[in-house]
C-alpha positions in Angstrom: 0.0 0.0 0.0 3.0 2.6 0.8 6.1 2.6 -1.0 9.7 1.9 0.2 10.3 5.4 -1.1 7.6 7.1 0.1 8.3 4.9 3.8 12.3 6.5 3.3 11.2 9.6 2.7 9.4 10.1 6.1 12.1 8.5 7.8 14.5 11.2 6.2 12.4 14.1 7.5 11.5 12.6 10.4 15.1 12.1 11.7 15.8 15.3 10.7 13.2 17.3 12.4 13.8 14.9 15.5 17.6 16.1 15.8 17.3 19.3 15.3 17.0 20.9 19.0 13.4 22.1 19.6 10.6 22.0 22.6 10.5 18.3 23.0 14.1 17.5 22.9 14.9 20.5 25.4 12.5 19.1 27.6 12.8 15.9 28.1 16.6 16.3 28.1 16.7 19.0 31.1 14.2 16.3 32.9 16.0 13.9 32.5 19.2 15.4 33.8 17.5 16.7 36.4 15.7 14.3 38.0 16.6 10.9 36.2 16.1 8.7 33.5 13.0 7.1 34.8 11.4 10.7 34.9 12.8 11.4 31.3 10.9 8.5 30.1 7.7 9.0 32.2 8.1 12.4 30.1 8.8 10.5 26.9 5.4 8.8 27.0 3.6 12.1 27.2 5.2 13.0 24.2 4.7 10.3 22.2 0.5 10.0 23.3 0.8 13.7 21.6 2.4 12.0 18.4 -0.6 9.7 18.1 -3.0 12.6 18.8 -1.9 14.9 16.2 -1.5 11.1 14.1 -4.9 10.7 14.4 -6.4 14.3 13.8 -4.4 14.8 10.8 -5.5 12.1 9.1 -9.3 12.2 10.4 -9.2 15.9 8.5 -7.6 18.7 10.5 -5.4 19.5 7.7 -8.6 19.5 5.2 -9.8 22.3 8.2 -6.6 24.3 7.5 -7.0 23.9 3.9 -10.6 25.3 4.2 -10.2 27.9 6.3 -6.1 29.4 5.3 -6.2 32.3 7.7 -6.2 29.8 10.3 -3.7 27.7 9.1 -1.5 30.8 8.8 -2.6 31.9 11.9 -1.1 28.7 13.5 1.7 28.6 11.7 3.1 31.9 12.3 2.5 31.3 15.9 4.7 28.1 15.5 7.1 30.4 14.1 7.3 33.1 16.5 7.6 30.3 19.8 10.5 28.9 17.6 11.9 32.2 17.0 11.5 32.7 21.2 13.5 29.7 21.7 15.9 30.6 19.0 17.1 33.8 21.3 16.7 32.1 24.6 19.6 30.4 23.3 21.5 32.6 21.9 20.7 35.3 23.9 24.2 36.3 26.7 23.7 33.4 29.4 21.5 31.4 27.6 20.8 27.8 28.0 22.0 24.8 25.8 20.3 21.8 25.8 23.1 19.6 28.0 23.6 22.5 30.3 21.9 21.5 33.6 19.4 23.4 35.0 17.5 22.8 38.1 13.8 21.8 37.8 11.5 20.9 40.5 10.6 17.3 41.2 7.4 16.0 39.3 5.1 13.1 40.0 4.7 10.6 37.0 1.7 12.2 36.4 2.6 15.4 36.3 5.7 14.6 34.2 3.5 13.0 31.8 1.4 15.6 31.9 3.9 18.1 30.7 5.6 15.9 28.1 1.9 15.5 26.4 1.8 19.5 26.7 5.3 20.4 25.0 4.6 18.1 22.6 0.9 19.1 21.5 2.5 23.2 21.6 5.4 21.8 19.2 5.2 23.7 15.8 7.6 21.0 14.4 5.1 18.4 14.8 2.1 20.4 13.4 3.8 21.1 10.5 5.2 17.3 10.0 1.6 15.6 10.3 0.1 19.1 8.6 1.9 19.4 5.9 5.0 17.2 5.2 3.6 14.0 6.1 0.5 14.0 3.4 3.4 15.1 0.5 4.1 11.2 0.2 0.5 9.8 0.3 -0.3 8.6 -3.5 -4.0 8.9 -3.4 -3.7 6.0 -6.4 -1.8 3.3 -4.1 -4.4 2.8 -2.0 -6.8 4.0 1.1 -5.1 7.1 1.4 -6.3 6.9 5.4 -4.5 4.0 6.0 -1.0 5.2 4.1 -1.4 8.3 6.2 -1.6 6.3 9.3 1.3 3.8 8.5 3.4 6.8 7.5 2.6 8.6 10.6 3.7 5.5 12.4 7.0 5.3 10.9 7.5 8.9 12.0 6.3 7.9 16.0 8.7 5.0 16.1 11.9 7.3 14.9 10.4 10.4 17.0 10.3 8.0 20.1 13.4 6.2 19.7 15.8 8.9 19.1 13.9 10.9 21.9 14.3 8.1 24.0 18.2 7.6 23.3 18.6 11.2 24.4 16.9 10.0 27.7 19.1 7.5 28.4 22.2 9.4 27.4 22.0 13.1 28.6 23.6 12.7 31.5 26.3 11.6 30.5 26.6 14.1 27.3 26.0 16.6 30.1 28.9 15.9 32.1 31.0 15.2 29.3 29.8 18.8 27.8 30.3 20.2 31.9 33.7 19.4 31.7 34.2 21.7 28.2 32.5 24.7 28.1 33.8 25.3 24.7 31.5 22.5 23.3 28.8 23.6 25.4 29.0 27.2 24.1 29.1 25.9 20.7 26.2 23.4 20.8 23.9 26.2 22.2 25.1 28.5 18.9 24.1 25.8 17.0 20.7 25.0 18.4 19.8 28.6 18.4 20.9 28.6 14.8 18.9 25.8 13.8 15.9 27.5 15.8 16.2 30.5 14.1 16.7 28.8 10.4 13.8 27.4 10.9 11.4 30.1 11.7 12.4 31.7 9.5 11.7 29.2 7.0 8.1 29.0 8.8 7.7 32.0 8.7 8.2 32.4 5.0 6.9 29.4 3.7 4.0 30.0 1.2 2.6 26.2 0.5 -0.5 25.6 1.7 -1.2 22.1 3.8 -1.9 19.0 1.8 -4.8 16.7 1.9 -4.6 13.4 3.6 
């Protein structure tokens, strides 16, 4: 029903969006450094129920919605923009934060920690615009129920979004001392994420297409 290609070509975008530093990764990293793994993962199951969520509206006709009605879409999208843009100078700003470094947060229960990684991950603008917009670019309405291909696609993005999520989980502690003990690197990665941040409001911001049909 879906083609290698069009399975690869999620992946691709998928991994990409995933890497590049943004709400979720932020969050669940800081969490986990500050309070432990177990918490980072509690955290991680929030965020992946809001990757089934915006799954399952997507493909039950939210981006037909947007499609309908433009202003909103654009409405939505330049918010995503602007909180990207925030995050982008909270960065890069003089004393900003970088992802590794560790910042004190206050303990959470698991529900409140899962809680807050379902939050983060429903006010992400990264993943509006990947089930929104990217996502329904490699549905082929002629291979099939295209439903069902948005679904499986969608899927292929949850399992990549998850596990790379979840290897940042297991590992930011120790990228955080490791980074602790050169502030160079750490000074560099948080140029680089608010880089990337800014790149891709910008981007958001200017983008013109309109979102895609599922």
């Amino acid at each position: 029903m879906i083609t290698a290609g069009a399975v690869a070509g999620v992946a691709a975008v998928a991994l990409g969006m995933v890497l590049t530093p943004g709400p979720n990764m932020i969050y669940l990293v800081s969490r986990s450094i500050t309070q432990g793994r177990s918490a980072g993962l509690v955290s991680l199951s929030g965020v992946a129920v809001g990757f089934l969520i915006y799954l399952t509206a997507a493909n039950l006709g939210l981006s037909a919605v947007f499609t309908v009605v433009p202003g909103l879409y654009l409405a939505v999208k330049l918010a995503g923009a602007g909180y990207l843009a925030w995050l982008a100078w909270q960065a890069l700003r003089p004393g900003g934060a970088a992802v590794f470094a560790r910042q004190e947060l206050p303990g959470e229960s698991s529900r409140r920690l899962f809680t807050m990684g379902l939050m983060t991950c429903l006010l992400n603008p990264k993943i509006a615009l990947m089930y929104l917009s990217l996502i329904p670019q490699f549905v082929d309405p002629e291979a099939g129920n295209a439903m069902a291909q948005g679904f499986l696609l969608g899927g292929v993005q949850v399992l990549i979004g998850v596990a790379v999520n979840g290897t940042f989980v297991l590992a930011a502690g120790a990228i955080a001392a490791f980074l602790a003990r050169r502030p160079g690197w750490l000074r560099a990665q948080r140029y680089v994420m608010g880089t990337v941040l800014a790149t891709l409001a910008a981007h958001l911001a200017l983008d013109t297409s309109r979102p895609a049909r599922t």
